[in-house]
N, C-alpha and C positions, 0 to 999 in steps of 0.2 A: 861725801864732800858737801858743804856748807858752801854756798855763793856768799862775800861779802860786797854786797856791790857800789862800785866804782864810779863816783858821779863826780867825783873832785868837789866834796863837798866836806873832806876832814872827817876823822876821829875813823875812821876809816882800819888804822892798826891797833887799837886799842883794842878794839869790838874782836877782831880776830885774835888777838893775842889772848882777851877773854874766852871765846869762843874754843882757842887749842887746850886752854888754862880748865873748862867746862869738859874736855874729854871731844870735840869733836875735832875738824879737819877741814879748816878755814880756808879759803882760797879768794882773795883778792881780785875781782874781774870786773868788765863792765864788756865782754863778751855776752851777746845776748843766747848763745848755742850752749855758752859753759851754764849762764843762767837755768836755761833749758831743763840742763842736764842734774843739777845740783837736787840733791836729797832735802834738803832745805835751801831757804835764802834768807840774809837778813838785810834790811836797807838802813845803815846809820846814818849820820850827819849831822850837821852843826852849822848855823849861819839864818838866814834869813827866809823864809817860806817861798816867799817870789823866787830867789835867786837859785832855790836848793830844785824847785818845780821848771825852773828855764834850762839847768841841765840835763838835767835826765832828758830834758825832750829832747834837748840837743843832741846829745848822745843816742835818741834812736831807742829809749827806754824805757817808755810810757809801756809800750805794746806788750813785749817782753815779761814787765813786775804785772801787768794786768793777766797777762797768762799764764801766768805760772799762780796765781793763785786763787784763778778758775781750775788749774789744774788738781787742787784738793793738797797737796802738798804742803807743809808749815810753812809759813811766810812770818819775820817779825820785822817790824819796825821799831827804832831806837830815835828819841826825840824830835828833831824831825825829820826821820824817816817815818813818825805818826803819823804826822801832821800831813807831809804833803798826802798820806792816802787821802783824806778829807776833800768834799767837794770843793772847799773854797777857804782861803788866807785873806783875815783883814789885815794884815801886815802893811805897811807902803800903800801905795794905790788898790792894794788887794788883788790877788790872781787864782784862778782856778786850779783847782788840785787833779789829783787822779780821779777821785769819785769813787772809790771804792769804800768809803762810811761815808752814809748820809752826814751834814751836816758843815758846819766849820769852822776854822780857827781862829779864836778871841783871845785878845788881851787879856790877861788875868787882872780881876777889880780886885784888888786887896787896899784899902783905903789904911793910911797911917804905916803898912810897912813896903820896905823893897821892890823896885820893882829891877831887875831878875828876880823872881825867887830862885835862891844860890842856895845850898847844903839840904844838910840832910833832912831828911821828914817821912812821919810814918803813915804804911797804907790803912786805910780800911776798906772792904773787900764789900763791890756792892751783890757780885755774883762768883760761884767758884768758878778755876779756869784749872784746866791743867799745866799751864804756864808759870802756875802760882804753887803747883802740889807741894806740901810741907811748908811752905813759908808762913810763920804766923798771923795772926790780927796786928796790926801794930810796929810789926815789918821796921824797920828804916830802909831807906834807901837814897840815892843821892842824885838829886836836879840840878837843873840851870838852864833856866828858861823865865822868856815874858810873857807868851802866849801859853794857850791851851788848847783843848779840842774841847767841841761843846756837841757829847756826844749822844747820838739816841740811847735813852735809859737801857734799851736793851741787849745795846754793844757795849754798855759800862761795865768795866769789871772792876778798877779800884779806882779810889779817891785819895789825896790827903788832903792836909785843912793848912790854909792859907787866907786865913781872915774869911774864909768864906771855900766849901768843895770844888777843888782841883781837879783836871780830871787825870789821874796817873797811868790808867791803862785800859786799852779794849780787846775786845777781841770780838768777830763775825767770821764762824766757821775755823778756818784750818788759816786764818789772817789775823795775827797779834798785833799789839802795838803798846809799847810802854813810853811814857815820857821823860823816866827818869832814865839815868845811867847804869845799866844794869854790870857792868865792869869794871864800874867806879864805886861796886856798891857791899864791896868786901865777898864772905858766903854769903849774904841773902843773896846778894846778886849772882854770882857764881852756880847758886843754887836754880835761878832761874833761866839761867843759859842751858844750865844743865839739862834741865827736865825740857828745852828746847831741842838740844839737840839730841835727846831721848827719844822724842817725838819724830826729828829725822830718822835716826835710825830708824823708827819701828817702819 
């Protein structure tokens, strides 16, 4: 069983509908006991860093996604569900994160285009991940977002190019995080859930 956790923060059926779509066994909770218990977890979301980091605590959450991925278990985040791992959101007045990757979330400078950056774009891969197994150099996959995570080089694992390196994904130990949509992202994506909850399984 895959935890998809429930913070009322959206996109919430997507992620598990990918998740059933990738070969695993989604379950929809914001039980911190089902958390507990789940072979994996993944944290999705959508909205604004402050407001995504004020529920979870509301809900009693913080504790829970910090233990379970002390517990060695795969943990992923999905946009931002990245982000709030992150010490700190300049978003709004800026609020603090979970603290689980050094560092924190910046406004993406792309001078002259968009800001969301909206569609698609491709990775380049600063470190391997098994998160990433088979996916080529060059990858597409699919964003939508203003911010970023401005992450220690040695939690970096892709980039793409946005007038200037993006940070697309990390990972620290058996704790993932991508910022694109990985079930909005065809087979690449599909492919990355997969080898996700490959990882649960094992």
């Amino acid at each position: 069983m895959i935890a998809v956790v429930d913070y009322d923060a959206g996109n919430l059926h997507s992620a598990a509908k990918g998740l059933a779509a990738a070969g695993g066994e989604p379950l929809v909770t914001s039980d911190p006991r089902v958390i507990a218990e789940a072979a994996g977890v993944v944290l999705p979301g959508v909205g604004a860093f402050c407001d995504c980091v004020g529920k979870i605590r509301e809900r009693g959450l913080q504790e829970p996604i910090r233990q379970y991925i002390a517990s060695g278990r795969p943990f992923l985040g999905i946009c931002i569900g990245l982000q709030v791992l992150f010490e700190r959101g300049a978003e709004g007045a800026g609020a603090p994160g979970l603290g689980v990757f050094p560092g924190e979330v910046a406004r993406i400078c792309a001078p002259g285009l968009k800001i969301p950056h909206m569609g698609w774009n491709s990775l380049r891969f600063a470190q391997p991940s098994a998160l990433f197994e088979g996916i080529p150099e060059g990858a597409y996959v699919y964003f939508v977002h203003s911010y970023h995570a401005v992450a220690d080089p040695g939690d970096l694992v892709a980039t793409c190019d946005y007038g200037a390196p993006v940070t697309a994904a990390v990972q620290r130990g058996n704790c993932f995080g991508v910022q694109f949509h990985p079930e909005k992202s065809s087979t690449v994506g599909l492919r990355i859930l997969r080898n996700f909850v490959e990882m649960a399984a094992a």
